[in-house]
N, C-alpha and C positions, 0 to 999 in steps of 0.2 A: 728668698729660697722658695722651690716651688712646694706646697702643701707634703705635707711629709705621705711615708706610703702611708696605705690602708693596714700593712699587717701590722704597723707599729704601734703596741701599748708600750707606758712605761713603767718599768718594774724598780726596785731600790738596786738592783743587779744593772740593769740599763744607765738611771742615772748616773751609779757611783762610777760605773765607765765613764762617764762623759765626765763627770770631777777628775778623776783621776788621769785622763787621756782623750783629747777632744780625738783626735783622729781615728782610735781605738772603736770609739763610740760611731763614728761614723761607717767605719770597714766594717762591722760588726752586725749594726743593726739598723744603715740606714744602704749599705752597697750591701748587707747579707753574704758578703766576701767568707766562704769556709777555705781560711791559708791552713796549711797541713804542717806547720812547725810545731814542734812538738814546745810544751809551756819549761820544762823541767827535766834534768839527766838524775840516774838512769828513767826514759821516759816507762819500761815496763812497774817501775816502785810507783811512778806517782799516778799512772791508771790502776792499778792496784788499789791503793789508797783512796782514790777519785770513789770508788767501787766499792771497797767497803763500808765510807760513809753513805753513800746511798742505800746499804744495805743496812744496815746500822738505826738509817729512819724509818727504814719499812718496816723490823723488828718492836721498836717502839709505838709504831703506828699501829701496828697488828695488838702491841700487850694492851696497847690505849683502850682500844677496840674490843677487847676483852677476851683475847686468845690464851689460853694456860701458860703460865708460862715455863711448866714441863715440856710443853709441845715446843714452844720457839724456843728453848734450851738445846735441845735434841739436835737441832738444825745446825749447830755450829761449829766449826772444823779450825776457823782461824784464831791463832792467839791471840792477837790485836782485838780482832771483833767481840773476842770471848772477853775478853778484860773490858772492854769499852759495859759490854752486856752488863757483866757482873757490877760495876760501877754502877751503872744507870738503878737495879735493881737494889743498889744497898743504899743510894743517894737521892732515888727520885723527889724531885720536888717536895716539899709539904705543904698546910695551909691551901691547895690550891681547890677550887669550889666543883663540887662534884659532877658538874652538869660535860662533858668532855668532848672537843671537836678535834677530827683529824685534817692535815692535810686540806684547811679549806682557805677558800681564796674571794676575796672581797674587792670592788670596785669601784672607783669612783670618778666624777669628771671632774679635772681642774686645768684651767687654764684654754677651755676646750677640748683638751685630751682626755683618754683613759690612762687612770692609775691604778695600778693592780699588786695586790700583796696577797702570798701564797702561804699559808701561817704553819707551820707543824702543830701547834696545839694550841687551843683557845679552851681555857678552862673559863665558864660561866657560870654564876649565879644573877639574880635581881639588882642590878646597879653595882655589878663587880664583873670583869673581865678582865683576866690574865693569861696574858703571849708569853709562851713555852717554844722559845727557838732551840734544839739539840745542835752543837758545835763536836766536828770530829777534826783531828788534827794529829800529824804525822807523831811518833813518839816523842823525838828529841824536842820537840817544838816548847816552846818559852806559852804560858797562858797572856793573851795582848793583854793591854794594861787598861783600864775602865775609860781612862780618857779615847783610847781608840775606836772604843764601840761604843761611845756614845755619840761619837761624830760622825759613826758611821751611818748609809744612808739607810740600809734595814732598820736602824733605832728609828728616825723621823718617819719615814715610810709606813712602816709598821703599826705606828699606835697612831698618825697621822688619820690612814685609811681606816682603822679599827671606827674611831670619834665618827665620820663621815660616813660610812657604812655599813655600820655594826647596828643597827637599831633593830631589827629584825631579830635579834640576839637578846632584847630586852622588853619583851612585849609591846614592841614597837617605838620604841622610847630610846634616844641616840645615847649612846655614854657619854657620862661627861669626863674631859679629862683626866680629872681626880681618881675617876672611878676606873682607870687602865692601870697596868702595870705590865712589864715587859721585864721577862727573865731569859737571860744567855745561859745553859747550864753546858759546861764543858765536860766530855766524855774523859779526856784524860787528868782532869783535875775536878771531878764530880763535885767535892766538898766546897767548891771557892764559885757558883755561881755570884752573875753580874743581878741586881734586880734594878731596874729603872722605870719608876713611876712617873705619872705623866702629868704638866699643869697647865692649866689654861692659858697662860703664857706661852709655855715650849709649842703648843698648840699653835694660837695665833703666829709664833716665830716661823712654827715648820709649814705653814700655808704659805708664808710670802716667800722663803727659802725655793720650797720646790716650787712653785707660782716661777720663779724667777729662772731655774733652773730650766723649763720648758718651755717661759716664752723665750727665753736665748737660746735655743735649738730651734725653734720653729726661725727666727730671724736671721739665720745664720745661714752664707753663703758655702756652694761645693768646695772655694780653696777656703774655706774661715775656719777649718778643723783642724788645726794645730799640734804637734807632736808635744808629748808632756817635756817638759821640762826636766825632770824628776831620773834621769836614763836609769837607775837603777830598776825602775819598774820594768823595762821593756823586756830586762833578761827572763823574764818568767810573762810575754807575751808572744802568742803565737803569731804575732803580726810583724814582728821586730825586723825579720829580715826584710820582709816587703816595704819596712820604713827606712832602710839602711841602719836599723839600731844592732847589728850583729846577727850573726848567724848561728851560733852556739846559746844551747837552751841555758837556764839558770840550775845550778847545783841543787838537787835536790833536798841534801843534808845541810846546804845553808841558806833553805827556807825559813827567814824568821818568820812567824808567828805575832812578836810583838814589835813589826815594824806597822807602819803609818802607813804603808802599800801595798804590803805582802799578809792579807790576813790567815786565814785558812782555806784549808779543802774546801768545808763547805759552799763557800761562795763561787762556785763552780757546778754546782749539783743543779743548775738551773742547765748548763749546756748538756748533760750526762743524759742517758734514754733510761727511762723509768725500770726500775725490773720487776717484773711480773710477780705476782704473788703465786 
């Protein structure tokens, strides 16, 4: 294959593509192909939703940051967002170490490439660091079951890059595994957070994982990007019809949540345009 582009890092959003859908992964972010199929019917509910979760982490990001939060209360018009708010403020987190980062993103080289993770909250103290990912998802939606996020590639991604370039974080001193910890906290099921601590083991696994993961995209010819297997994925991709997998989006209302494919909203907030503060 020839040397991949220049603008390509890879993110845990990048990979899980290419897990989940070789060809996906190559229309997406190796041809930068923008297809205009819509992911989901009705498509005005799930830009809605796409939209309030991103709003949602800006609100958190602001209270993190130390904004009143009579003043980001004030701001809120939508029921969903008001309930998500109210949730996060009677649920937030505890135990977590005072020191608070938003919104920051760490990088590292493996395989030759850049690896790059985009954190919502990194709460720090002296040889403790704990990932604060926020999860928004449509109401009806099922909370996924722990086995799905922990296979997911945000989990390895995540405290993967934390261990390798987080020292900066520690007066210069890398964490050691032991010393990460990663919480999923779900907006519509506040009380039932995921927490996954990380060991030197899961460590060494998730180097040779994503190690492997990268150099088989780097070696991998223009026909070697194969359609998933899996067709139920494709109904909630917008690439489907350019692949012959249908033309009609996936049901919005039978978005599972706790399928093995179909996780949430969130994992789309990396394609969505920032909104302003």
């Amino acid at each position: 294959m020839p040397p991949l582009p220049d603008h390509l890092h890879f993110t845990q959003s990048s990979l899980q593509d290419f897990t989940d859908c070789k060809r996906r992964f190559q229309l997406r972010y190796l041809d930068q192909l923008a297809w205009p199929a819509i992911e989901t019917e009705p498509a005005l509910i799930h830009e809605r939703f796409m939209h309030l979760g991103a709003r949602f982490h800006q609100l958190v990001q602001q209270h993190q940051l130390g904004l009143p939060v009579e003043r980001l209360t004030r701001q809120l018009t939508d029921p969903n967002l008001t309930r998500w708010w109210d949730n996060y403020l009677t649920h937030i987190p505890t135990d977590l170490p005072a020191k608070r980062l938003t919104e920051t993103i760490l990088t590292t080289s493996l395989a030759g490439e850049r690896l790059l993770a985009k954190y919502d909250l990194l709460a720090v103290e002296p040889n403790r660091v704990v990932i604060v990912d926020w999860k928004t998802s449509q109401p009806h939606a099922k909370r996924p079951r722990r086995s799905t996020m922990a296979d997911r590639l945000q989990t390895r991604v995540y405290r993967y890059v934390l261990v390798e370039a987080g020292a900066h974080l520690n007066s210069g001193h890398p964490f050691q595994p032991e010393q990460v910890e990663m919480i999923y906290w779900f907006a519509e099921f506040p009380d039932q957070p995921f927490h996954f601590p990380y060991t030197t083991a899961q460590y060494h696994a998730d180097r040779e994982y994503l190690t492997g993961l990268i150099d088989e995209i780097k070696i991998l010819q223009p026909d070697q990007f194969p359609l998933t297997p899996e067709e139920k994925r494709c109904a909630y991709c917008p690439y489907r019809s350019l692949c012959n997998r249908g033309t009609r989006a996936g049901d919005f209302e039978a978005w599972d949540t706790d399928s093995d494919t179909i996780l949430s909203l969130d994992f789309d907030l990396e394609q969505i345009a920032e909104i302003e503060f």
